[in-house]
C-alpha positions in Angstrom: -28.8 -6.5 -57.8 -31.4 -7.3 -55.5 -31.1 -6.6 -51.8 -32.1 -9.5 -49.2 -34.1 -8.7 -46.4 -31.3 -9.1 -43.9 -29.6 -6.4 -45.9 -32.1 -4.1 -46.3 -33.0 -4.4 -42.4 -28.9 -3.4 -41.8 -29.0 -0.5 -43.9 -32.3 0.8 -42.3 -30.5 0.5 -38.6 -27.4 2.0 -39.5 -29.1 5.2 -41.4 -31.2 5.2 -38.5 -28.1 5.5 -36.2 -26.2 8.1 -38.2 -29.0 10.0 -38.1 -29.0 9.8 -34.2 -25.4 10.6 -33.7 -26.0 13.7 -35.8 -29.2 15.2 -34.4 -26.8 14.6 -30.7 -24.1 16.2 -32.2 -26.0 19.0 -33.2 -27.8 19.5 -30.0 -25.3 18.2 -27.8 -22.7 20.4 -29.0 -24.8 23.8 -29.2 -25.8 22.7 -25.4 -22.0 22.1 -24.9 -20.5 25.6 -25.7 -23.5 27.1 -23.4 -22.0 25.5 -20.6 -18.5 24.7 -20.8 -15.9 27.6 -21.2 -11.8 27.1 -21.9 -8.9 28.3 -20.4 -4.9 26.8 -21.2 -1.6 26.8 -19.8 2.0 26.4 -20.7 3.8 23.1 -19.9 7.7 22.4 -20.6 6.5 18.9 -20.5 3.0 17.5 -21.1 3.8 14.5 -19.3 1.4 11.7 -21.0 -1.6 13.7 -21.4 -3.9 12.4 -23.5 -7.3 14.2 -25.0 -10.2 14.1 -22.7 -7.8 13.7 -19.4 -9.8 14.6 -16.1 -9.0 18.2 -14.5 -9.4 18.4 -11.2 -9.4 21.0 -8.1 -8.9 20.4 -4.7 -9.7 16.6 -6.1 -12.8 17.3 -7.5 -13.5 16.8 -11.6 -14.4 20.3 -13.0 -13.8 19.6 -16.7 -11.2 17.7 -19.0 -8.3 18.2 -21.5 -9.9 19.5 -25.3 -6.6 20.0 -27.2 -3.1 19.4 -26.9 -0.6 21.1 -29.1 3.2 22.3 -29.7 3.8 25.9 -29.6 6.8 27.7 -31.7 8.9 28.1 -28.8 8.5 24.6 -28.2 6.0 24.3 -25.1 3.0 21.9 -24.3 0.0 23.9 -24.6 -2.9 22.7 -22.8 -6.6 23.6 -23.7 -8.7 22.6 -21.0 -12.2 22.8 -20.8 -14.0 23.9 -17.4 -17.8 23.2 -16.4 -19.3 26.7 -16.4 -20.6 25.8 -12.6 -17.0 25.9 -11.8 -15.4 29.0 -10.7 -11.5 29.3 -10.7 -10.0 32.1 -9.0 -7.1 34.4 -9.7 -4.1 32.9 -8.4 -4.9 29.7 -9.5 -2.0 27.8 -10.8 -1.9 24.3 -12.7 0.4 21.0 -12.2 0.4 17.8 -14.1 0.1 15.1 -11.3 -0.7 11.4 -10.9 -1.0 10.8 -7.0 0.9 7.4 -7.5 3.2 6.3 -9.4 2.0 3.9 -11.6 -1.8 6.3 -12.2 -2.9 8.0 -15.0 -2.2 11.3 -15.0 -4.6 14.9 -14.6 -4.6 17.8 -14.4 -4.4 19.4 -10.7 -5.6 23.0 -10.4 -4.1 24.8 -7.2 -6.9 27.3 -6.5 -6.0 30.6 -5.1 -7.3 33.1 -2.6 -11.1 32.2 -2.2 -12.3 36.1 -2.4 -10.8 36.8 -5.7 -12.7 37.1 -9.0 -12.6 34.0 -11.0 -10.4 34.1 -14.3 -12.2 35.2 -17.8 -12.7 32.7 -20.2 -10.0 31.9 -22.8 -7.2 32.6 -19.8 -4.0 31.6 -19.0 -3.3 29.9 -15.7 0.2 30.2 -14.5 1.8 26.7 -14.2 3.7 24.8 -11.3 6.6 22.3 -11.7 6.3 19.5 -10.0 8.8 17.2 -9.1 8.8 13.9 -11.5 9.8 10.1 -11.0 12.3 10.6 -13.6 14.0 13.1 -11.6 14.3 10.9 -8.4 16.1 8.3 -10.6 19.7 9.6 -10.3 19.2 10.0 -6.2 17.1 6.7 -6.2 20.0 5.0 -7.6 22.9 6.9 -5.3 20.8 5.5 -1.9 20.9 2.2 -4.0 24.3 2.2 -4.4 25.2 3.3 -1.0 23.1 0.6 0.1 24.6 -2.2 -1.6 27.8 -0.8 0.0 26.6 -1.4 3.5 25.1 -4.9 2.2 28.5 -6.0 0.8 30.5 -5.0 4.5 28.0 -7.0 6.5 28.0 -9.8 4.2 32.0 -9.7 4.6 31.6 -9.5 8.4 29.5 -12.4 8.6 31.9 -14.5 6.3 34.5 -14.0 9.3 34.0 -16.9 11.3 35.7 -15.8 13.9 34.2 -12.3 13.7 30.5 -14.3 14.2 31.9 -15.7 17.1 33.3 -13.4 18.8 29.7 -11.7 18.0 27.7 -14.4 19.4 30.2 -15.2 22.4 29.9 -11.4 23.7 25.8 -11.7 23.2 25.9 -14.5 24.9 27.8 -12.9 28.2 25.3 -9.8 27.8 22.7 -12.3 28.3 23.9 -14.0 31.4 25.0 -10.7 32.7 21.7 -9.5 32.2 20.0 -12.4 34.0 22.5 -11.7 36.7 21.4 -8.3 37.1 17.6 -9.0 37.0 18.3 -11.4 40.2 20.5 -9.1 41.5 18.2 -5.9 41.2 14.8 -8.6 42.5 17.3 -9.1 45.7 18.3 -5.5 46.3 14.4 -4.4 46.3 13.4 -7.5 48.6 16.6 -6.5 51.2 15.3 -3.3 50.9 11.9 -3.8 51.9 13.2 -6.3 54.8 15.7 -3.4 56.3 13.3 -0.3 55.2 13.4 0.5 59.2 17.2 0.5 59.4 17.4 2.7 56.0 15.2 5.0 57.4 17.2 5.9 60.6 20.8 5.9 59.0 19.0 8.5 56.5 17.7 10.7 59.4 21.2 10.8 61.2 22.5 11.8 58.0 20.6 14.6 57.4 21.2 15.4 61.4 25.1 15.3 60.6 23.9 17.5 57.7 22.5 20.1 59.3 24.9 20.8 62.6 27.4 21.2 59.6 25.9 23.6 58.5 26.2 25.5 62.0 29.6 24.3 62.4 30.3 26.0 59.3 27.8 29.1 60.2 29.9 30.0 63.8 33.3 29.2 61.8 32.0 32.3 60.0 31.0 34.1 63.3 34.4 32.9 64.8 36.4 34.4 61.8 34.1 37.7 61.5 35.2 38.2 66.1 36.5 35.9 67.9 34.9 35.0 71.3 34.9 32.6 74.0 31.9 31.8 74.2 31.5 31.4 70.5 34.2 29.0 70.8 32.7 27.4 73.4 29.2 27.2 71.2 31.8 26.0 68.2 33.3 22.9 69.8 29.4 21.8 71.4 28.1 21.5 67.4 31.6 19.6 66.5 30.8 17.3 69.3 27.5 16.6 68.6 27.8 16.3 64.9 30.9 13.4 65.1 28.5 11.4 67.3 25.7 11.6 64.8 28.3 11.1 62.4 29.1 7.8 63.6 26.0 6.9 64.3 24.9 6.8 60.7 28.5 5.5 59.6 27.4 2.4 62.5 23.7 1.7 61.0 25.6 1.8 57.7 27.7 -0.9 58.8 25.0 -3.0 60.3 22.9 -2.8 56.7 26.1 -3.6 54.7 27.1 -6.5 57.0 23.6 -8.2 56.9 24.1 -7.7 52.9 27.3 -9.9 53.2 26.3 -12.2 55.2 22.3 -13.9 54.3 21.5 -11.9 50.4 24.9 -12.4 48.6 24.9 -15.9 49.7 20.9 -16.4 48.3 22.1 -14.3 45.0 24.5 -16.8 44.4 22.5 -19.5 44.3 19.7 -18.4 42.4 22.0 -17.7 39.7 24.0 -21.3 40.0 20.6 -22.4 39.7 19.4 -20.8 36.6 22.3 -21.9 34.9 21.8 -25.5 35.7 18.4 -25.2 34.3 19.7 -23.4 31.0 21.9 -26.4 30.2 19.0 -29.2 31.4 17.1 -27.2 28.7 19.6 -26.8 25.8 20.8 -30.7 25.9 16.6 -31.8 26.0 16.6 -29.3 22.8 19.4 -31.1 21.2 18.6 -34.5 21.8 15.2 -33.8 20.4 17.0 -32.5 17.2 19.3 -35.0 16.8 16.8 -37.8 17.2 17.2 -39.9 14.0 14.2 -42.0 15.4 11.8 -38.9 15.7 12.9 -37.7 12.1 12.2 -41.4 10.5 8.8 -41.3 12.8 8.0 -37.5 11.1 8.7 -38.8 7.3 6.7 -42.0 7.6 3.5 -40.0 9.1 4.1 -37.6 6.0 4.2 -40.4 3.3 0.9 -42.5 5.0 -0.9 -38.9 4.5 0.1 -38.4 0.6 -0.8 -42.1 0.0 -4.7 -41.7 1.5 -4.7 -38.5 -0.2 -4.1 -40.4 -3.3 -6.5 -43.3 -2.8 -8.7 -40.8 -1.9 -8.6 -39.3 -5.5 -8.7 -42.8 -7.1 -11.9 -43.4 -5.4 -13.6 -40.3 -6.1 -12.7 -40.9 -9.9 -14.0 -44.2 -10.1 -17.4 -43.2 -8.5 -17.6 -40.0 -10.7 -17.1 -42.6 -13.9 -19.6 -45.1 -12.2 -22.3 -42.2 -11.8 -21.8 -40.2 -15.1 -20.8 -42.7 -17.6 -23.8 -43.7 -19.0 -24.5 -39.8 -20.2 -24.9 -38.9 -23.4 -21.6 -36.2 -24.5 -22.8 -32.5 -24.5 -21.2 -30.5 -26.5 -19.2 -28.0 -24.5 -20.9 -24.1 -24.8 -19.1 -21.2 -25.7 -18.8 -17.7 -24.4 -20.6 -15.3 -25.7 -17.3 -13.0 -27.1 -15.2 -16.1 -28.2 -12.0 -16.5 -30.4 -10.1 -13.5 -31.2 -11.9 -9.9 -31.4 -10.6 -6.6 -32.5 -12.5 -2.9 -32.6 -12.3 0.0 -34.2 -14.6 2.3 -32.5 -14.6 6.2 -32.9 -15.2 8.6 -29.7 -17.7 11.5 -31.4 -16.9 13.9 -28.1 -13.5 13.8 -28.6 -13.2 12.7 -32.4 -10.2 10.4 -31.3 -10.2 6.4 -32.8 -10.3 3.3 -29.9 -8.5 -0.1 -31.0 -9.4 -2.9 -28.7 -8.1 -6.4 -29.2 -8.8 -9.3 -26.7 -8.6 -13.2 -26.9 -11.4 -14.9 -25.2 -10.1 -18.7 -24.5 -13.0 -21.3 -23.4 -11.5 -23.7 -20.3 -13.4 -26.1 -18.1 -16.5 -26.3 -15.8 -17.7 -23.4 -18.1 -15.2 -21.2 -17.3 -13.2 -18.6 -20.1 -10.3 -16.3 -20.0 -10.0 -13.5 -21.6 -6.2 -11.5 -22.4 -6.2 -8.3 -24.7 -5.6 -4.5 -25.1 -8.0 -1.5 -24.5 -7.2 1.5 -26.6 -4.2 1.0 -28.1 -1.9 3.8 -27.9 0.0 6.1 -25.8 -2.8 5.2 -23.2 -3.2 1.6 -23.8 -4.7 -0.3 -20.9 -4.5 -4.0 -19.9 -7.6 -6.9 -19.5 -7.1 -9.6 -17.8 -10.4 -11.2 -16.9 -11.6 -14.4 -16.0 -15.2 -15.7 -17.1 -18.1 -18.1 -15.8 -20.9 -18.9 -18.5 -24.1 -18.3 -16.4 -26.3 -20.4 -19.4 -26.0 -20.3 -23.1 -26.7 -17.1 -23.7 -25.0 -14.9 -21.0 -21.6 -14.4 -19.6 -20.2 -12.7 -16.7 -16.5 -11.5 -16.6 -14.6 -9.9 -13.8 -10.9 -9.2 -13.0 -8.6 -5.9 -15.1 -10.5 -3.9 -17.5 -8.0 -1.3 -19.1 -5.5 -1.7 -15.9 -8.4 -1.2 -13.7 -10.3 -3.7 -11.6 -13.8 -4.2 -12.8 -16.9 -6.7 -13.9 -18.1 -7.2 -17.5 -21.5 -8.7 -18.4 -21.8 -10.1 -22.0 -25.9 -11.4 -23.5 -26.5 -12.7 -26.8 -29.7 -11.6 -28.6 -31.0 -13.6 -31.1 -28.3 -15.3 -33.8 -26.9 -11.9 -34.7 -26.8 -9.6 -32.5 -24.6 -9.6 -28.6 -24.5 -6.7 -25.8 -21.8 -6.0 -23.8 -21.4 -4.1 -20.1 -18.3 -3.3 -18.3 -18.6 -1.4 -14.8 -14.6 -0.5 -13.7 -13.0 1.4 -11.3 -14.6 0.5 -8.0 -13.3 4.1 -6.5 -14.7 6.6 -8.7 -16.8 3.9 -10.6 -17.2 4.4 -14.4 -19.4 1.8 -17.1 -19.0 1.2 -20.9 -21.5 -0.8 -23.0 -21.6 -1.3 -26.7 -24.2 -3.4 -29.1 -23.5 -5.3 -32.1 -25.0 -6.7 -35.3 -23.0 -9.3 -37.3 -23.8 -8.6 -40.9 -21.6 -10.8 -42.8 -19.0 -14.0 -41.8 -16.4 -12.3 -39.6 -17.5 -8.6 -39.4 -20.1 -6.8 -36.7 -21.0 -3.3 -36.6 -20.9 -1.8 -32.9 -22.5 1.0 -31.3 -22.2 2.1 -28.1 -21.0 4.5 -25.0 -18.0 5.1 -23.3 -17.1 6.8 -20.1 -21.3 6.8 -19.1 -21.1 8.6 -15.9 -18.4 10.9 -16.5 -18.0 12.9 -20.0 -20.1 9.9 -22.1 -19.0 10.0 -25.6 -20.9 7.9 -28.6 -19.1 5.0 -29.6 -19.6 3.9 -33.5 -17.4 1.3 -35.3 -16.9 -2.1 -36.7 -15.6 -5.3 -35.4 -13.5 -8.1 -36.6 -14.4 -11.6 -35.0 -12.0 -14.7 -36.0 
């Protein structure tokens, strides 16, 4: 059998890139153990962690998840691999978190006192329980229920007809009454400020009266304590004096009520008779606006002239764009780069796990595409949902959900063969993947690439299924 050119050229690339990946293994791996070291911990419940999960400490990425296994007395035990740079010290204890509820979860190390020895390799790091969404269910629903209690008695309040209004008469009064009261309060400040002179003396007499009854009740004591005449005398002089201040402020109290009665009740009165006049000028204007049938037919014909320019506005900018552009010659409509249905099977060399992607692209209009699929299918299987512009006929650009995150892609064709891709997601602790591939036969490619490239990048290396 004798091997074509294109085939020999394939085999020469792909010994060429085993070859890579091993030498990188090698070195990568030897440089790896020098600066990594482990320590694990005991879960009840390992809560969705997958191989190569972040680990974190006080929010900061110090290593990842290496293994994940069952122990006999059927705990989670969790290897985790720590960035010798990163110290954790004694008293240290480890939760599974997410921050929200619909993230990924990590690992969350608690560090303890900051002047204690770190913890030995190959340690373990007492764990803390933390309180799941699972576990808020049963109370969740309880506050659900109790609210749908309260829903259903002021649904059956409202569905009293004579409850509503009774409801809407007494708001109603509270509204005049409060109107009322405005006035009335506007009026007792402005009397106030017109009789401030009068107010002023009826308070001084009464604090006069006040204070010769305090003597009057100081020589009562006197009078009791040995009686005299001329403490008697003293006695009656204070009781005089203090029933003529006494009426003296009784008399300016008098005059200031009087003057009330007779000018500020009278202007209260009208103020309000006038307000209320205005309120019912105001609500029959409202209701003869409403009630208008003129007005309404006026409203609906204005609406139906606009949809009918709007519509010989379309018409004409049709027939223009068929007067201009029908004389072209048809051009067949380009493709996107990644078109048609897609699957790979790519294998992750750090963490020796397999990758299954599928995604649909579907070619639209005006050069646009969508594209609908899966990213590592799984237990941590993430959605895309992008949307696509064709930027010429040999390039791509993507943007929208990249394995549930929000990020861009960027897709090139070399040659007749060979495509690159680039995404670039997660716009708050941004992360990229790129992969290139060689189609050596109808429907197959082989793909090599990088995932995760600025945080723990792992060798990609698989084949791919285009239909």
């Amino acid at each position: 059998m004798i091997l074509g050119p294109e085939v020999k050229v394939g085999l020469i690339v792909f010994i060429a890139i085993v070859a890579l990946i091993a030498a990188y293994m090698f070195v990568g791996g030897r440089a790896y153990r020098a600066g990594n070291y482990d320590v694990y911990a005991m879960f009840d419940n390992a809560q969705r962690l997958n191989l190569g999960t972040e680990v974190r400490m006080a929010g900061v990425k110090i290593g990842f998840v290496r293994d994940i296994s069952l122990t006999k007395e059927n705990l989670a035990q969790v290897v985790m691999t720590i960035s010798r740079r990163m110290r954790i010290p004694r008293g240290s204890k480890v939760q599974i978190t997410s921050g929200t509820l619909i993230g990924d979860p990590y690992v969350e190390i608690i560090p303890g006192p900051a002047d204690t020895p770190p913890v030995k390799p190959g340690a373990l790091i007492p764990t803390q329980v933390q309180a799941r969404f699972e576990d808020l269910m049963p109370k969740l629903d309880n506050l659900v229920t109790r609210l749908q209690g309260t829903v259903g008695s002021v649904n059956k309040i409202l569905g009293n007809e004579q409850m509503v209004a009774n409801i809407s008469k007494a708001l109603a009064n509270l509204e005049v009454a409060t109107r009322e009261a405005a006035v009335w309060m506007s009026e007792m400040r402005d009397m106030a400020k017109d009789n401030r002179a009068q107010v002023e003396q009826a308070l001084a007499s009464l604090s006069n009266a006040a204070k010769e009854l305090q003597s009057l009740v100081e020589d009562m004591h006197s009078l009791a304590a040995g009686p005299a005449k001329t403490e008697i005398e003293t006695v009656l002089a204070n009781v005089k004096r203090a029933s003529a201040d006494f009426e003296t402020a009784m008399k300016n109290i008098r005059d200031v009520t009087s003057e009330l009665k007779k000018q500020d009740v009278q202007a209260i009165l009208t103020n309000v008779q006038s307000a209320s006049a205005n309120l019912d000028e105001a609500s029959q204007a409202i209701a003869k606006i409403v009630t208008d049938g003129r007005l309404a037919e006026d409203l609906r014909a204005t609406i139906s002239n606009a949809r009918e320019a709007t519509e010989q506005t379309k018409e004409l900018a049709t027939r223009l764009n068929r007067k201009i552009g029908g004389s072209k010659t048809p051009v067949e409509k380009p493709k996107p780069v990644r078109s048609g249905l897609r699957a790979d099977v790519l294998e992750r060399f750090r963490t020796s796990d397999v990758r299954v992607d599928v995604n649909w692209t579907i070619p639209w209009r005006d050069r646009t595409f969508y594209q609908i699929g899966a990213r590592d299918i799984g237990e941590s299987a993430g959605l895309n949902l992008q949307a696509g512009r064709m930027l010429n006929a040999c390039s791509d650009f993507r943007y929208g959900i990249h394995g549930s995150k929000v990020g861009i892609g960027y897709d090139r064709r070399i040659g007749e063969r060979t495509s690159f891709g680039l995404d670039l997601y997660r716009p708050n602790d941004p992360d990229m993947e790129f992969a290139l591939t060689h189609r050596f036969g109808k429907d197959w490619e082989i793909a090599v690439g990088m995932d995760r490239v600025f945080d723990d990048a792992s060798f990609l290396l698989g084949l791919s299924f285009k239909k």
